[in-house]
BAPAKE-616986 format. One record per atom (N, C-alpha, C): y, x, z. Coordinates in Angstrom, 3 decimals, decimal comma. Each point is the difference from the previous one (the first is absolute). Layout:
PT       c2       c1       c3
PT        Y        X        Z
...
This chain:
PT       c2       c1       c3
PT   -1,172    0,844    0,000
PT    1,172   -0,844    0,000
PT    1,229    0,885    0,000
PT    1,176   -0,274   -0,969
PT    1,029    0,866    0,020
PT    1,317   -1,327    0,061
PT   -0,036   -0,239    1,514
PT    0,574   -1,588   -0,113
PT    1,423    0,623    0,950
PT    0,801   -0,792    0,995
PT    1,070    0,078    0,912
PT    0,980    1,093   -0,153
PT    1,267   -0,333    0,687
PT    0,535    0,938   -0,754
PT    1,102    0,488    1,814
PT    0,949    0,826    0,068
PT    0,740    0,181    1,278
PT    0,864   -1,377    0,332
PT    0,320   -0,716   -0,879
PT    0,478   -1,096    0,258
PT   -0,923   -1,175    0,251
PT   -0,995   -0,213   -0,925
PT   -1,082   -0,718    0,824
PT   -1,421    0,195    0,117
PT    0,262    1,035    1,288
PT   -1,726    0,563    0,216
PT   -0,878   -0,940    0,579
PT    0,448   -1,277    0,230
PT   -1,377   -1,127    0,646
PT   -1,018   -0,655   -1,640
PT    0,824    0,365   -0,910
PT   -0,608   -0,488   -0,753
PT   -1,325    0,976   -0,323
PT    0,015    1,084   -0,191
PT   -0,861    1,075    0,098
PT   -1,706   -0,082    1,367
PT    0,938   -0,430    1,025
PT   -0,933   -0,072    1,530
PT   -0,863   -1,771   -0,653
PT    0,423   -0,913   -0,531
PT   -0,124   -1,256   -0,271
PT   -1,120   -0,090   -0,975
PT    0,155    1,369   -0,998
PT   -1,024   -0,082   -1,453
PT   -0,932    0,841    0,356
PT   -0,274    0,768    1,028
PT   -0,877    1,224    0,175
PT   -1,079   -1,220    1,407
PT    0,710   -0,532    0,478
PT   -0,169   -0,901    1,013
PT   -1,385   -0,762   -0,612
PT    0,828   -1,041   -1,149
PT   -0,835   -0,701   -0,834
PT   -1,145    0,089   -0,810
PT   -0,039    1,942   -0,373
PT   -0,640    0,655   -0,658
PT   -1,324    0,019    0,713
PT    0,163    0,627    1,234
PT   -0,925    0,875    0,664
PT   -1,143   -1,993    0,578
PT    1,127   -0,686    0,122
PT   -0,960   -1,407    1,006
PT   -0,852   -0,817   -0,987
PT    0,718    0,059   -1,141
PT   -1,303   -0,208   -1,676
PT   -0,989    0,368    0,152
PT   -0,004    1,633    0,678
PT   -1,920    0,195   -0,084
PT    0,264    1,588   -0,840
PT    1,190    0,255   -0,213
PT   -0,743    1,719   -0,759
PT    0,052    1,190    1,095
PT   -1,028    0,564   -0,619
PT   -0,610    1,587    0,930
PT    1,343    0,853   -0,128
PT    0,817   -0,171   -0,533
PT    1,164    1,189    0,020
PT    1,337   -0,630   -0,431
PT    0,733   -0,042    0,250
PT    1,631   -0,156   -0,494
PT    0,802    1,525    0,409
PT    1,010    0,131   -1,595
PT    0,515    1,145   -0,292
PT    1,133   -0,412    0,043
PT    0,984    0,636    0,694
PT    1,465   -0,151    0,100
PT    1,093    1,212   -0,619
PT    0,535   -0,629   -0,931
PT    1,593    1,219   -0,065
PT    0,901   -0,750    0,012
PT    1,046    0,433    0,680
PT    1,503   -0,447   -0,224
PT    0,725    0,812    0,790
PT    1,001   -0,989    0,521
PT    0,757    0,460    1,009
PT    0,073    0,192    1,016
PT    0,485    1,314    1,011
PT   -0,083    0,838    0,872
PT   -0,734   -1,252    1,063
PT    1,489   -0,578   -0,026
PT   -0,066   -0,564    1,667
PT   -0,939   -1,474   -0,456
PT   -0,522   -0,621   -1,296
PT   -0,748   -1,023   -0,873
PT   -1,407    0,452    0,873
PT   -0,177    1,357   -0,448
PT   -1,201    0,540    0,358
PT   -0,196    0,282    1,649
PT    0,777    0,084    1,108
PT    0,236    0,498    0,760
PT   -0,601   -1,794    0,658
PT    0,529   -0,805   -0,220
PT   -0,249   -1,039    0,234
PT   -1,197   -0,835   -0,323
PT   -0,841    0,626   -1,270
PT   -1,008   -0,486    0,070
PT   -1,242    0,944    0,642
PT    0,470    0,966    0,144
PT   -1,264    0,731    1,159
PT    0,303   -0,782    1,411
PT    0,855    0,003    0,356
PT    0,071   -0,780    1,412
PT   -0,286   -1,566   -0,032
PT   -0,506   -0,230   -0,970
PT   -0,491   -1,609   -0,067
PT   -1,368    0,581   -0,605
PT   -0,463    0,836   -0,981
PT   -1,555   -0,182   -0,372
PT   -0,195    1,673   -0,064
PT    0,252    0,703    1,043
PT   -0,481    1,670    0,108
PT   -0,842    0,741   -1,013
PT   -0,688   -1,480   -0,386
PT   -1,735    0,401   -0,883
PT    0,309    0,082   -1,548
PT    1,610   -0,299    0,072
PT    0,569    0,348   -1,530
PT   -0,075    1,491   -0,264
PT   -0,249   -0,050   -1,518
PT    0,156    1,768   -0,516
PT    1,408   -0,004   -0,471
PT    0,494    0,958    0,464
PT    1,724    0,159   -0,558
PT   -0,311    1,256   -1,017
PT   -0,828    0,157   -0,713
PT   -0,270    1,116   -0,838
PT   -0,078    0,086   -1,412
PT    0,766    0,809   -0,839
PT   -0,270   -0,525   -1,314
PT   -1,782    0,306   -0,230
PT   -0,498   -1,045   -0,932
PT   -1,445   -0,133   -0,513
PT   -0,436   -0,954   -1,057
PT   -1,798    0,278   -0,185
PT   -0,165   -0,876   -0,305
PT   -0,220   -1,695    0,199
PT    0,861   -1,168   -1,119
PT   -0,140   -1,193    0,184
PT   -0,666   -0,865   -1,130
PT   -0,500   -1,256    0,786
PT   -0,591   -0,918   -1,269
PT    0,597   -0,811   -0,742
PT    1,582   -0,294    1,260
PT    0,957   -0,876   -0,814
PT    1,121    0,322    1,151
PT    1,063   -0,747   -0,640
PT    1,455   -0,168    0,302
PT    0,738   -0,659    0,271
PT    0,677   -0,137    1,069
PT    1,342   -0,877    0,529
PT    0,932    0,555    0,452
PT    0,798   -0,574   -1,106
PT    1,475    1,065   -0,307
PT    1,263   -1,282    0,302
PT    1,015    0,600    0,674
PT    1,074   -0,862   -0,245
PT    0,477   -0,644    1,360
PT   -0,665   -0,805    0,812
PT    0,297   -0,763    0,579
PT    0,929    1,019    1,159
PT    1,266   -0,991    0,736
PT    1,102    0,435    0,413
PT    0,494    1,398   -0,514
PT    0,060   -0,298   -0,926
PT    0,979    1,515   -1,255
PT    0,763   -1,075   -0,397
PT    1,340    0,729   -0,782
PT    1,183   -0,631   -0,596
PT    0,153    1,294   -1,392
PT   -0,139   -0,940   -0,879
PT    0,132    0,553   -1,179
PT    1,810    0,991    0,088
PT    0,825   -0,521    0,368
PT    1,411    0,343   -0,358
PT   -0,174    0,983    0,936
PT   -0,751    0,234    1,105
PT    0,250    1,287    1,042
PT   -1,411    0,891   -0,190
PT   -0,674   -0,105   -1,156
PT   -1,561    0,801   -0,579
PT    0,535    1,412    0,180
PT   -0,096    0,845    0,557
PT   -0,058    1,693   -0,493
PT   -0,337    0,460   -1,361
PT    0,315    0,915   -0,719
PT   -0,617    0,541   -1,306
PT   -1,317    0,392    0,346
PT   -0,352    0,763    1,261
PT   -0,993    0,091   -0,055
PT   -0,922   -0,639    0,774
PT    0,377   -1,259    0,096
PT   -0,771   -1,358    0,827
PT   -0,463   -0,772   -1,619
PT    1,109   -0,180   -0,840
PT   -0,478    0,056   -1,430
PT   -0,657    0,305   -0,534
PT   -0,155    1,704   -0,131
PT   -1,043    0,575   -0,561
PT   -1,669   -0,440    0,776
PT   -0,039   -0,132    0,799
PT   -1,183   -0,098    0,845
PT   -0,950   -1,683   -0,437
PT    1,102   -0,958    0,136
PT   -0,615   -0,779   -0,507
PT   -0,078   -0,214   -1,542
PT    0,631    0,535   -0,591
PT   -0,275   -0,079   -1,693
PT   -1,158    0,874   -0,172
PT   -0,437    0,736    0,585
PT   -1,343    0,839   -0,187
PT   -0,961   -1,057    0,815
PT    0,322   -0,768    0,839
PT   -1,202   -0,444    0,124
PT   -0,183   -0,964   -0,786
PT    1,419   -0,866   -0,937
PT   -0,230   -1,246   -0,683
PT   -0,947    1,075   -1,317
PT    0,210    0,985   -0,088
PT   -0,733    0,455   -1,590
PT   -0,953    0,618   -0,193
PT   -0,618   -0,119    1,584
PT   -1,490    0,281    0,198
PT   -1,109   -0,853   -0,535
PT   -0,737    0,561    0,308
PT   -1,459   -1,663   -0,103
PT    0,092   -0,874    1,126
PT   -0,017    0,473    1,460
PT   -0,682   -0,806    1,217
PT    0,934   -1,677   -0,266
PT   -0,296   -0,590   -0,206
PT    0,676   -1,470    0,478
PT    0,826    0,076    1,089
PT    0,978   -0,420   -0,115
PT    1,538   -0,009    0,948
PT    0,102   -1,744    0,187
PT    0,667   -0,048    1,333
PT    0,575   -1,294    0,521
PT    1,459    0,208    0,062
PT    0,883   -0,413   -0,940
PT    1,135    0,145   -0,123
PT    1,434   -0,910    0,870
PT    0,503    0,408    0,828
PT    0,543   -1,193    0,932
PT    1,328    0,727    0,103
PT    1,140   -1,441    0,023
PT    1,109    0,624    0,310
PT    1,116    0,836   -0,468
PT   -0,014    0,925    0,328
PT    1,118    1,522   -0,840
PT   -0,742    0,531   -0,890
PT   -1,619   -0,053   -0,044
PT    0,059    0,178   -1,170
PT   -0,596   -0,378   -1,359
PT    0,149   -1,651    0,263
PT   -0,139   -0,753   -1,339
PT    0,562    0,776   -1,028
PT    0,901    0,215    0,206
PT    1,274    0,540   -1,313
PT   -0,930    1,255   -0,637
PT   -0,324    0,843    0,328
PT   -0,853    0,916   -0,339
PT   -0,841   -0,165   -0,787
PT   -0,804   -0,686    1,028
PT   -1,373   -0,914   -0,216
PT   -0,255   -0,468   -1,960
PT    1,317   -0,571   -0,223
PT   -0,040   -1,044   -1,699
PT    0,511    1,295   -0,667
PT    0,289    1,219    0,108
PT    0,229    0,997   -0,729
PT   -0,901    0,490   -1,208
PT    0,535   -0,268   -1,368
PT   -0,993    0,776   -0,893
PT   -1,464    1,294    0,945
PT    0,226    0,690    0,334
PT   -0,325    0,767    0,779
PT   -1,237    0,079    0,974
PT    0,291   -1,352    0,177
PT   -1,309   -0,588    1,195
PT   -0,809   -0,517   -0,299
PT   -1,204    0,991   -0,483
PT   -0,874   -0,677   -0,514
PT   -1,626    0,217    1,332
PT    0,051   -0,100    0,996
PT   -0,877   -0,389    0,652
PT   -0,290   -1,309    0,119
PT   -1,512   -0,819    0,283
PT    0,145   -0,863    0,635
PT    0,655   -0,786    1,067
PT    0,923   -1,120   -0,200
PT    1,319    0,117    0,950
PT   -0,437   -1,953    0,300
PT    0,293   -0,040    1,470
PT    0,416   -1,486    0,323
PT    1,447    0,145    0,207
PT    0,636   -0,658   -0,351
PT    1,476   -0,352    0,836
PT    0,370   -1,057    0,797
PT    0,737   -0,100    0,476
PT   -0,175   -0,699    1,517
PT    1,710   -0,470    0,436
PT    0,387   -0,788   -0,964
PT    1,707   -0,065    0,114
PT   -0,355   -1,812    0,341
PT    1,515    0,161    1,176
PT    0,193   -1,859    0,562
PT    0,679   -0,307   -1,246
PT    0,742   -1,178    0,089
PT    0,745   -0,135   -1,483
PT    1,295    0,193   -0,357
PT    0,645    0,484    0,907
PT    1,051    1,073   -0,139
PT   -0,362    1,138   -0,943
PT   -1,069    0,720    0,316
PT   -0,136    0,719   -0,228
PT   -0,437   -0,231   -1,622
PT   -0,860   -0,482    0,173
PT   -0,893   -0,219   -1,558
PT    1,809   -0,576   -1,077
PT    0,514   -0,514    0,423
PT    1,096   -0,387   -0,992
PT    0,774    1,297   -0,203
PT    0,244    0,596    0,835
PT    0,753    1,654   -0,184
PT   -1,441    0,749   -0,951
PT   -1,076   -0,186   -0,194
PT   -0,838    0,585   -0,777
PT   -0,172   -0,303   -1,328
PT    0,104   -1,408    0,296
PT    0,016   -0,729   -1,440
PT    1,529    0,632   -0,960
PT    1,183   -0,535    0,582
PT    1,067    1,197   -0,336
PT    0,145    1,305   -0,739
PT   -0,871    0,630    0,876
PT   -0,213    1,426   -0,622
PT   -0,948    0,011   -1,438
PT   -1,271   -0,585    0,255
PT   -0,314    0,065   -0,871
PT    0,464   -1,042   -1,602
PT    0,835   -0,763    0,070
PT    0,618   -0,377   -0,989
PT   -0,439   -1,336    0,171
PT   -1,106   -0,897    1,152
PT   -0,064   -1,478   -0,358
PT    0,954   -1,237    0,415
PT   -0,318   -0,630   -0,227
PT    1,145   -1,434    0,761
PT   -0,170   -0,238    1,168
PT    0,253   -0,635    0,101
PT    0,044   -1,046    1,445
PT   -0,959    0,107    0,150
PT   -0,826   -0,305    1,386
PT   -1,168   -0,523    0,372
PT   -0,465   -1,329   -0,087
PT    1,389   -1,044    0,313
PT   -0,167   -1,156   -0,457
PT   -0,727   -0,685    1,579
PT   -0,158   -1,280    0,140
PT   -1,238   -0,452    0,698
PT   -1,554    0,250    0,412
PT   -0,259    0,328   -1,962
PT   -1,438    0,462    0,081
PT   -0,587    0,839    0,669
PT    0,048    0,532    1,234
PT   -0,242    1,677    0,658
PT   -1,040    0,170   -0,829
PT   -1,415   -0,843   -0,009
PT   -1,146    0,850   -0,746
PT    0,170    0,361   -1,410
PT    0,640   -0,675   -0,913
PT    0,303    0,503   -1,017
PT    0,600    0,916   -0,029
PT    1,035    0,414    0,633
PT    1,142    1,427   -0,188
PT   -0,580    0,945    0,755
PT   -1,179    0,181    0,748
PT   -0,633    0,622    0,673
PT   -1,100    0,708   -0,744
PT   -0,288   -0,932   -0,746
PT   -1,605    0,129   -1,621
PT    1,053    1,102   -1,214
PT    1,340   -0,550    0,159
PT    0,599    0,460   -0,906
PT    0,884    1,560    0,685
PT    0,251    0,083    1,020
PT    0,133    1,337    0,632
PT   -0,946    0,961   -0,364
PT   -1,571   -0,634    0,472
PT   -0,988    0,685    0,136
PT   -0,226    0,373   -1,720
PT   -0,082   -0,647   -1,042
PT    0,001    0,211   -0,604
PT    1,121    1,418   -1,314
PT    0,946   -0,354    0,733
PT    1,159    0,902   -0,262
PT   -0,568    1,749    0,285
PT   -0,202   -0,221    1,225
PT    0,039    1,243    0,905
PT   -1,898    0,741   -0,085
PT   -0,547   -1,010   -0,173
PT   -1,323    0,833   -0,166
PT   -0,914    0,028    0,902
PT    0,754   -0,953    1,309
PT   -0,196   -0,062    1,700
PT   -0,657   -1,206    0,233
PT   -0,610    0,203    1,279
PT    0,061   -1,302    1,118
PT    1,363   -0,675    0,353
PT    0,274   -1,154   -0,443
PT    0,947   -0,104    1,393
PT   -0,489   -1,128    0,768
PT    0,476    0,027    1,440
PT   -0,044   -0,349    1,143
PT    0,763   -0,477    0,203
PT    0,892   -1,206   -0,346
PT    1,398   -0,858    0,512
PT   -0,103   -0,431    1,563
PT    0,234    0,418    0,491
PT    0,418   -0,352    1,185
PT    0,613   -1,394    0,456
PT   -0,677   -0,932    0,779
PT    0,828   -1,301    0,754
PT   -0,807   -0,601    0,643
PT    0,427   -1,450    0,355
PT   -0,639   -0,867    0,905
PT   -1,686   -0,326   -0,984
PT    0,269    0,340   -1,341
PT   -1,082    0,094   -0,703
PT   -0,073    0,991   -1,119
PT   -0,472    1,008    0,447
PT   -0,385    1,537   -0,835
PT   -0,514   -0,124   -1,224
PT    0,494    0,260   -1,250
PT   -1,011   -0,151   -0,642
PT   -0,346    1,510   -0,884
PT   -0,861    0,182   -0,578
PT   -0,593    1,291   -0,293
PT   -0,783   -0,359   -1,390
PT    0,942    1,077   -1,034
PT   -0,121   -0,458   -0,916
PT   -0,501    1,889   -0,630
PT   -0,798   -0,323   -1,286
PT   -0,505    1,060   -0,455
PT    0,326    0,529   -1,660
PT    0,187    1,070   -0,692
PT    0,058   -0,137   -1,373
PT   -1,536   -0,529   -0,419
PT    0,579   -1,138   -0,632
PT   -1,337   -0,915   -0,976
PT    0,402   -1,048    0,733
PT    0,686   -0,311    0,667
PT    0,195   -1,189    0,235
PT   -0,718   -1,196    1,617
PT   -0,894    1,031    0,624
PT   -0,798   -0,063    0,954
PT    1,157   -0,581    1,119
PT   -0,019   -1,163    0,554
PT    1,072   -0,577    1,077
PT   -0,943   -0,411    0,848
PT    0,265    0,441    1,786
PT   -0,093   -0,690    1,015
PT    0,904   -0,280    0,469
PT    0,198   -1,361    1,465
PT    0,815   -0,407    0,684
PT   -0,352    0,310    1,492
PT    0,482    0,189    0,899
PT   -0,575    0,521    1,532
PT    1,122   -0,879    0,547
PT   -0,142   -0,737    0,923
PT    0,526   -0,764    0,422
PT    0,025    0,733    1,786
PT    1,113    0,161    0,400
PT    0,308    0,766    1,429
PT   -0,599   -0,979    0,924
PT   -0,786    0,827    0,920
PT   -0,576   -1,001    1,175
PT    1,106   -0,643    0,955
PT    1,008    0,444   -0,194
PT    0,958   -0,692    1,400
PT    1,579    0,580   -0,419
PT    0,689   -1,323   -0,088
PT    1,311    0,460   -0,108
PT    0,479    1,192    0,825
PT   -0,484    0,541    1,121
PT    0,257    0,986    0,933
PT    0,191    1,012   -0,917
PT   -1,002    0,539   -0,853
PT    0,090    0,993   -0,531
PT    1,442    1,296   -0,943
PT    0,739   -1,306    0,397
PT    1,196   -0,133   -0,940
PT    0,967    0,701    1,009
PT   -0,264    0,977    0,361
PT    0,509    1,635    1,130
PT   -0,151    0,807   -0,206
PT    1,101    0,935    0,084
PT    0,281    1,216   -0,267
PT   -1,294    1,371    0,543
PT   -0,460    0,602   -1,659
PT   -0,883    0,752    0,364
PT   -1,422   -0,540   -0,486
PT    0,102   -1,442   -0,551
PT   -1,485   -0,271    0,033
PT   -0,379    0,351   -1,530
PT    1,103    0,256   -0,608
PT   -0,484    0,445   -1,550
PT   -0,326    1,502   -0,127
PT    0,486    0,997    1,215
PT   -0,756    1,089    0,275
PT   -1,646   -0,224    0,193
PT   -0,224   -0,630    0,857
PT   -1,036   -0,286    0,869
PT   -0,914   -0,154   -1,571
PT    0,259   -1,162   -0,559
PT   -0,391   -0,228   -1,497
PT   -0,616    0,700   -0,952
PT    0,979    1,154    0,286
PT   -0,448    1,477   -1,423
PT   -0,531    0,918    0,982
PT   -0,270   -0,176    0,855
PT   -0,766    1,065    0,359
PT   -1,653   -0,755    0,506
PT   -0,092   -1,324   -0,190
PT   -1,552   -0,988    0,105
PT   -0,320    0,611   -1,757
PT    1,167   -0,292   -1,029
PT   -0,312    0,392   -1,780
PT   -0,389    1,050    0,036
PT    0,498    1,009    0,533
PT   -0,192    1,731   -0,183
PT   -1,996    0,128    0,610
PT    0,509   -0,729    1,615
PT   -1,489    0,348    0,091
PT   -1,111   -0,416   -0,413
PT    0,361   -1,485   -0,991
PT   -1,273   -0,403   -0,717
PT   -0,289    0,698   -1,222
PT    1,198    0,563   -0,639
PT   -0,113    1,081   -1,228
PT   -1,007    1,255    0,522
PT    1,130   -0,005    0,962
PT   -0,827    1,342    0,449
PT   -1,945    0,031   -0,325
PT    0,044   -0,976    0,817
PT   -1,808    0,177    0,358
PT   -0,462    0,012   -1,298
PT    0,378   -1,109   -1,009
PT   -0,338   -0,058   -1,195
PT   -0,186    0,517   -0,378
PT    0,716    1,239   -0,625
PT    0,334    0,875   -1,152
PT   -1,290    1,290    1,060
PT    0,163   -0,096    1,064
PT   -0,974    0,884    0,809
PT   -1,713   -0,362   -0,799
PT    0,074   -1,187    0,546
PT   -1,902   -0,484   -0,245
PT   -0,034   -0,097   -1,294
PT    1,117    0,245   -1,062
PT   -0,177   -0,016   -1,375
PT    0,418    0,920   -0,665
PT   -0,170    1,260    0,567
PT    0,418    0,724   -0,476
PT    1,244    0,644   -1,047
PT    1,053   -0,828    0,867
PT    1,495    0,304   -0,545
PT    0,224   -1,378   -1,326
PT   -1,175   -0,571   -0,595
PT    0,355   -0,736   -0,904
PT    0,191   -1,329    0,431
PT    1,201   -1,049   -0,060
PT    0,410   -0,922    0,497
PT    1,564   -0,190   -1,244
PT   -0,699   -0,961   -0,597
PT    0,373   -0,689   -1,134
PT    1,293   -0,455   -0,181
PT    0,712   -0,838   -0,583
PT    1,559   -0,797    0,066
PT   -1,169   -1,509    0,820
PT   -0,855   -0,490   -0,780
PT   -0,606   -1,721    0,852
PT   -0,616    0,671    1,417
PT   -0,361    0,849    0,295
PT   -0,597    0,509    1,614
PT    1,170   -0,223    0,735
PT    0,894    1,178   -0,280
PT    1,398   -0,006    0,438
PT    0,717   -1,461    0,271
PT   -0,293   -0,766   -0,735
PT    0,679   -1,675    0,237
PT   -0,248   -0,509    1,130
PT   -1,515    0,440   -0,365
PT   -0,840   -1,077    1,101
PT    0,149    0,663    1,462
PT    0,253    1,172    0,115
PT   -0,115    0,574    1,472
PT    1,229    0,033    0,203
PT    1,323   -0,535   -0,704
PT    1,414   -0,149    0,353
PT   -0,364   -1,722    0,796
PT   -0,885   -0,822   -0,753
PT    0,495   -1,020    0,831
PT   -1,122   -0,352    1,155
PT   -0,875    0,891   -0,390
PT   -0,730    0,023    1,510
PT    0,660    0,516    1,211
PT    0,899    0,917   -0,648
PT    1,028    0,643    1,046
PT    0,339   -0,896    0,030
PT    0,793   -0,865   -0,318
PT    0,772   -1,235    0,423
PT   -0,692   -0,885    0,911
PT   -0,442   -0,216   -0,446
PT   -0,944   -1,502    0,735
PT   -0,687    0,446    1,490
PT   -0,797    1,398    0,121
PT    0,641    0,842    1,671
PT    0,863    0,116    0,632
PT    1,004    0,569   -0,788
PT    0,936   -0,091    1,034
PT    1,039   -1,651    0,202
PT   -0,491   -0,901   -0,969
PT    0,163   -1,321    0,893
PT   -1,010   -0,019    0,750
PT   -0,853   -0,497    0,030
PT   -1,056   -0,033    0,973
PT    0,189    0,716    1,007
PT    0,828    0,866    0,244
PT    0,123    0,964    1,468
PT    1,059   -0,742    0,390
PT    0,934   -0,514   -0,757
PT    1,467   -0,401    0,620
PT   -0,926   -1,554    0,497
PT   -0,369   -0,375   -0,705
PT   -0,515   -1,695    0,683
PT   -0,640    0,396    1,221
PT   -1,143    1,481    0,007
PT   -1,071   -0,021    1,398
PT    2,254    0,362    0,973
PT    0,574    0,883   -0,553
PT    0,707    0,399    1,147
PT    0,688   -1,095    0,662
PT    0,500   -0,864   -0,624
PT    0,313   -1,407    0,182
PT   -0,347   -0,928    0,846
PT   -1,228    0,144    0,147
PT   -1,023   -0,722    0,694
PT    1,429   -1,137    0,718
PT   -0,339   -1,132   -0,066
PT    0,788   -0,885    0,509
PT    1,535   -0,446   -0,632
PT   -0,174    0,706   -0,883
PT    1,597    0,123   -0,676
PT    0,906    0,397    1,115
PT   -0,203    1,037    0,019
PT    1,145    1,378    1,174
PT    0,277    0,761   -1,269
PT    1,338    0,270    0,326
PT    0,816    1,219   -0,451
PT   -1,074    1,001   -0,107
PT   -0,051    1,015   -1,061
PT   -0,281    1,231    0,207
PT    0,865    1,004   -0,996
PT   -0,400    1,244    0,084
PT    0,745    1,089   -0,430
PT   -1,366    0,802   -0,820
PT    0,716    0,975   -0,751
PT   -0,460    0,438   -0,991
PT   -1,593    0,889    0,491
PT    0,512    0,531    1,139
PT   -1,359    0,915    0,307
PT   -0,705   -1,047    0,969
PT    0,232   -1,051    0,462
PT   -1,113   -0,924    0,268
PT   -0,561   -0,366   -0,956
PT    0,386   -0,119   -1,518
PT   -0,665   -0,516   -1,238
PT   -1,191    1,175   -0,098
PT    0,616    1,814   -0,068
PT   -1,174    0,631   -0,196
PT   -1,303    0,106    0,975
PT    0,581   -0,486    1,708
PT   -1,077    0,308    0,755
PT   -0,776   -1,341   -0,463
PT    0,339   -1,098   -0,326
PT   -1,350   -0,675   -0,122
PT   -0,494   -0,327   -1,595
PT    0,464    1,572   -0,466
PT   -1,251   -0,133   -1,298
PT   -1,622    0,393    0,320
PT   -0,220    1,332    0,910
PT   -1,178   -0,233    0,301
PT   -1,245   -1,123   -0,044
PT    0,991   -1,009    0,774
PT   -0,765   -1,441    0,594
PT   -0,253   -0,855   -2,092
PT    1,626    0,324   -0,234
PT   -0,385   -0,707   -1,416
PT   -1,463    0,833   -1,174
PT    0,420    1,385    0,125
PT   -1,322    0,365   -0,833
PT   -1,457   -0,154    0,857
PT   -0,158   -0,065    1,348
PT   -0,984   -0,418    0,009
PT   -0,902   -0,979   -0,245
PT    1,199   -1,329   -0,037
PT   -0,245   -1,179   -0,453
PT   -0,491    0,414   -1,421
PT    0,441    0,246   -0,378
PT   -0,313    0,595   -1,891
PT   -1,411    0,116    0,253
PT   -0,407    1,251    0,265
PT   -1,103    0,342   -0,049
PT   -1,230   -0,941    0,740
PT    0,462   -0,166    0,820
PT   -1,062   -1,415    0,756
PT   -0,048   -0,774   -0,894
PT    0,612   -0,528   -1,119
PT   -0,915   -0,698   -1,342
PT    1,134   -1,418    0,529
């Protein structure tokens, strides 16, 4: 994960958080000083080391207008690698670059996706989210992941799901961290037990399985319809993938 930045290092502690309670044997961290400083004192069992990875989550709490050149360079080498990247945040913009040709989900609310659409030359989004989402994805070569009270995750070829959020709660600051780092770690394993190969339709489908977990954690955190916060969403993914696997 090359996520948080000095201005917002919880987002970093939030995706490494989410990473590690999915279920993978290792989460890899780079960023920032005090980003990193903060996620050893929440998960110690993080590697702060450059190495080898199976996949990527890049972006989340970064700001494109305050990127370093060589915070730049770092993630444009990883967008023009092979490993599959989870693209969030600061650095969508990157992300739709001629350039980036890894396997990529993107992961923009709809702010965001309309500043994307922009860049890359389309219209409006219009009403339709799944259509301008089919048609993003299509543009860019990507997953995307629209973000809202109903996610939808759309693929080049035209492949659309809808994920419907377990609980208006979810709708708090931090839980779209929490989010890309449930995507990263289902890539992750993937591309692991398959030996690095994980498709543009794989990639779809484990964007909205990511989804549909981490509702399912916000509904278990909920329990009763109570308030919760973003890292109550990641502590009760555990409980949600076990449900998974119990059939």
């Amino acid at each position: 994960m090359r996520t948080g930045s000095a201005a917002y290092p919880g987002a970093a502690v939030l995706g490494v958080e989410a990473a590690w309670r999915t279920g993978l044997g290792m989460v890899r961290f780079l960023g920032a000083s005090r980003a990193a400083d903060l996620v050893l004192a929440r998960r110690p069992e993080t590697v702060t080391a450059e190495g080898r990875v199976q996949a990527w989550v890049i972006g989340s709490g970064t700001d494109a207008a305050t990127r370093t050149p060589s915070d730049t360079a770092a993630l444009r080498a990883v967008l023009s690698d092979t490993d599959p990247v989870v693209a969030d945040a600061g650095a969508l913009d990157l992300a739709v670059e001629d350039e980036a040709t890894a396997p990529r989900i993107l992961t923009p609310h709809d702010r965001e996706h309309a500043r994307l659409r922009t860049a890359l030359g389309l219209g409006p989004a219009g009403a339709d989210r799944a259509a301008a989402a089919r048609e993003t994805a299509e543009a860019t070569g990507a997953v995307v992941l629209l973000k809202g009270a109903a996610t939808v995750v759309a693929a080049p070829g035209g492949w659309t799901a809808s994920v419907t959020a377990g609980t208006p709660w979810l709708a708090t600051a931090g839980t779209g961290d929490v989010l890309a780092g449930v995507i990263g770690a289902l890539v992750a394993g993937a591309a692991a037990s398959e030996a690095g190969a994980v498709d543009g339709a794989a990639l779809a489908a484990l964007a909205a399985s990511g989804a549909w977990l981490h509702g399912r954690s916000g509904t278990i955190a909920s329990s009763g319809d109570r308030p919760i916060t973003a890292l109550d969403v990641a502590h009760a993914l555990p409980q949600a993938v076990a449900e998974v696997l119990a059939g």
